[in-house]
C-alpha positions as CSV (number, residue, x, y, z in Angstrom):
1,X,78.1,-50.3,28.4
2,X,74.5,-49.4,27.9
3,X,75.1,-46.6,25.8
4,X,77.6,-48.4,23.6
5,X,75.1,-51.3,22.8
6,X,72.2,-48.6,22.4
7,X,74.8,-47.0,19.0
8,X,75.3,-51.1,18.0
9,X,71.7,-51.5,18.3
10,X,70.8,-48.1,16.6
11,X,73.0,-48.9,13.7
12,X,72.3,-53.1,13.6
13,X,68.7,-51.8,13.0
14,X,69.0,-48.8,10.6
15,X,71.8,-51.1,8.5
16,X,69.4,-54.5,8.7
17,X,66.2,-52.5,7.3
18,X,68.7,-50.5,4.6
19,X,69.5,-54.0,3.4
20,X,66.4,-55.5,3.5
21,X,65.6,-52.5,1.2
22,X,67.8,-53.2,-1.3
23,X,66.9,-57.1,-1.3
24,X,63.1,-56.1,-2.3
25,X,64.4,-54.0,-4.9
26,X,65.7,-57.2,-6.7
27,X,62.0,-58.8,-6.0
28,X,60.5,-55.8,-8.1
29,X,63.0,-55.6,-11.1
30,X,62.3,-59.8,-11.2
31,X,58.2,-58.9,-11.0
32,X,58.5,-55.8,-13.6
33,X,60.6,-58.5,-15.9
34,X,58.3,-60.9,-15.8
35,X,55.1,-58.4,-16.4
36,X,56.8,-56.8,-19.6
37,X,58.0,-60.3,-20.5
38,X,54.4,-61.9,-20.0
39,X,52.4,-58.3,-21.6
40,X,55.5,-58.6,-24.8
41,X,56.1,-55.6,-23.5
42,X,60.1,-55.4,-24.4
43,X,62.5,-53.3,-26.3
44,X,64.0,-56.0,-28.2
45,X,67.1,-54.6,-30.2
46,X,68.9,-56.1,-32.6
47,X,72.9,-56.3,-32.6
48,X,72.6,-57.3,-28.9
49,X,75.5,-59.8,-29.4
50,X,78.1,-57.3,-28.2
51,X,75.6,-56.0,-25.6
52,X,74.9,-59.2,-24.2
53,X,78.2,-60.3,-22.9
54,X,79.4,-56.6,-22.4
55,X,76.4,-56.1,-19.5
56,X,76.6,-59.6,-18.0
57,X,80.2,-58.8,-17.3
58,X,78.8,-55.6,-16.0
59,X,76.4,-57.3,-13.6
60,X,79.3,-59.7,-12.5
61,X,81.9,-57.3,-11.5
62,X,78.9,-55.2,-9.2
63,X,78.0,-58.3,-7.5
64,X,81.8,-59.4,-6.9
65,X,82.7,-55.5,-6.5
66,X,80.2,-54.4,-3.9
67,X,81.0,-57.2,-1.3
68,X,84.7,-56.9,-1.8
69,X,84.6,-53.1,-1.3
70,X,82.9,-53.6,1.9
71,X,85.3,-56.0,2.7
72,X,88.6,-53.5,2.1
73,X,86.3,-50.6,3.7
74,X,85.8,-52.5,6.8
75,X,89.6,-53.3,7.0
76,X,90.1,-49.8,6.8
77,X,87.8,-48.8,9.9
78,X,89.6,-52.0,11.7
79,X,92.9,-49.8,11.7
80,X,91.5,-46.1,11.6
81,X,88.7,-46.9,14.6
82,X,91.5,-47.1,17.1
83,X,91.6,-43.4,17.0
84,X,88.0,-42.8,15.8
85,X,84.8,-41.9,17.8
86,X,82.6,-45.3,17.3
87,X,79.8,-43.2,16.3
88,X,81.6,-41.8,13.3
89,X,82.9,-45.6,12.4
90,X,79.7,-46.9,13.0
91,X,78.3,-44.0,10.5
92,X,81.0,-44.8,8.0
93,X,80.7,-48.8,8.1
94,X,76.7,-48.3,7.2
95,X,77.8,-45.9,4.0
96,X,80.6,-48.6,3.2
97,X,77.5,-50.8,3.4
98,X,75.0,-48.9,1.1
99,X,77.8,-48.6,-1.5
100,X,78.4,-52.5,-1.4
101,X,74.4,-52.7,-1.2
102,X,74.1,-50.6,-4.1
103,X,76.7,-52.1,-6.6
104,X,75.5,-55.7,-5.9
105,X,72.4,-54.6,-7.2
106,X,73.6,-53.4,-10.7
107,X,73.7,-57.3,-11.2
108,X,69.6,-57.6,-11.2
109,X,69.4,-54.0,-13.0
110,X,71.6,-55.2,-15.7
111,X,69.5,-59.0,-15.8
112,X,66.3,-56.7,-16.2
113,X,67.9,-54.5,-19.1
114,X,69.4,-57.7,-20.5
115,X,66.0,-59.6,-20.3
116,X,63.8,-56.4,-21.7
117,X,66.5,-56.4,-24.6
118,X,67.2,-59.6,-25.6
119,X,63.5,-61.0,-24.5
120,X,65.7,-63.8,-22.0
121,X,64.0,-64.3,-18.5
122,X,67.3,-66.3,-17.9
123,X,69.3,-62.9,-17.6
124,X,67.4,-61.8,-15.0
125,X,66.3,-64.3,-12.6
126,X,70.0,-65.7,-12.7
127,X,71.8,-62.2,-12.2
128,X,69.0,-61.4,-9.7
129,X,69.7,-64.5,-7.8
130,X,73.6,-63.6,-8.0
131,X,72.8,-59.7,-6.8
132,X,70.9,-61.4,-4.0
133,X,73.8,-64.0,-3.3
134,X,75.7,-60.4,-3.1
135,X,73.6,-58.7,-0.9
136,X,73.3,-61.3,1.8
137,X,77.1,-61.3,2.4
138,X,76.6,-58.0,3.5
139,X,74.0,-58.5,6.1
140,X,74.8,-56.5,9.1
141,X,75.7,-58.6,12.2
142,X,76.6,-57.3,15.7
143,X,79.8,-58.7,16.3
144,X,81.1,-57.2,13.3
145,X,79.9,-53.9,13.7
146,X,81.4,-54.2,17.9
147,X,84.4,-55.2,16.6
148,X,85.0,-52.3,14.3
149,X,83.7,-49.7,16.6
150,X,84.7,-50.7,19.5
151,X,88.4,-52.5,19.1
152,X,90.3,-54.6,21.4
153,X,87.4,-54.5,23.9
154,X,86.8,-57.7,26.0
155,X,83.4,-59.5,25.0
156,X,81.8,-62.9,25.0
157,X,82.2,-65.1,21.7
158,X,79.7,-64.3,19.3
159,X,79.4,-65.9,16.1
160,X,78.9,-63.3,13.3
């Protein structure tokens, strides 16, 4: 039992500091938004009006796509770690992770290029705020990760 909490603990902690990552990543496109915005530092380009709604769908789909792919990845371990070392499930849950990680944070890289281009701070603290939204869906929580590593094992109640 000890080892198996010492791979949940391993990979709660690695997956937990990779997401934490990611969230300050949204802080710092937000704070280099606001410097450019504040310095009139921006790349303003005219004929954004087709740019505009093109990106924010952009951002949209990333911040909807990254927590559903997790969601359909995780599903996928569910049936496949029945017959799967819980190391390897556990690897491959944390990469499913990163990738939903990573796509919910094209939303705040598309409010900062929608904010430097358009000269909007509304772009990107509102798709920031959505990418963030994103993110925190995917916050890695031990019952979860038990439950797809190690299936139809008896524990005590948890809330995820």
């Amino acid at each position: 039992m000890n080892e198996k909490h010492g791979m949940v603990d391993a990979s709660l902690l690695m997956s937990s500091l990779i997401t934490a990552a990611m969230l300050v990543s949204v802080l710092f496109y937000v704070l280099i938004a606001v410097l450019l915005l504040r310095r009139g530092q921006l790349f303003l380009v005219s004929g954004v009006s087709l740019l505009e709604p093109a990106l924010a769908a952009a951002a949209v789909l990333g911040a909807v796509g990254g927590p559903w792919f997790f969601r359909m990845r995780v599903r996928g371990l569910e049936e496949a770690s029945r017959s799967t070392a819980p190391e390897l499930t556990l690897e491959r849950l944390q990469r499913a992770r990163i990738v939903g990680l990573a796509l919910a944070e094209t939303a705040a890289i598309f409010g900062l290029v929608l904010t430097l281009v358009t000269g909007r701070s509304v772009w990107c603290f509102g798709l920031a705020a959505l990418s963030v939204a994103a993110m925190l869906t995917l916050w890695p929580r031990r019952g979860q990760l038990e439950r797809v590593a190690f299936p139809g094992e008896a524990r005590p109640i948890e809330p995820d």
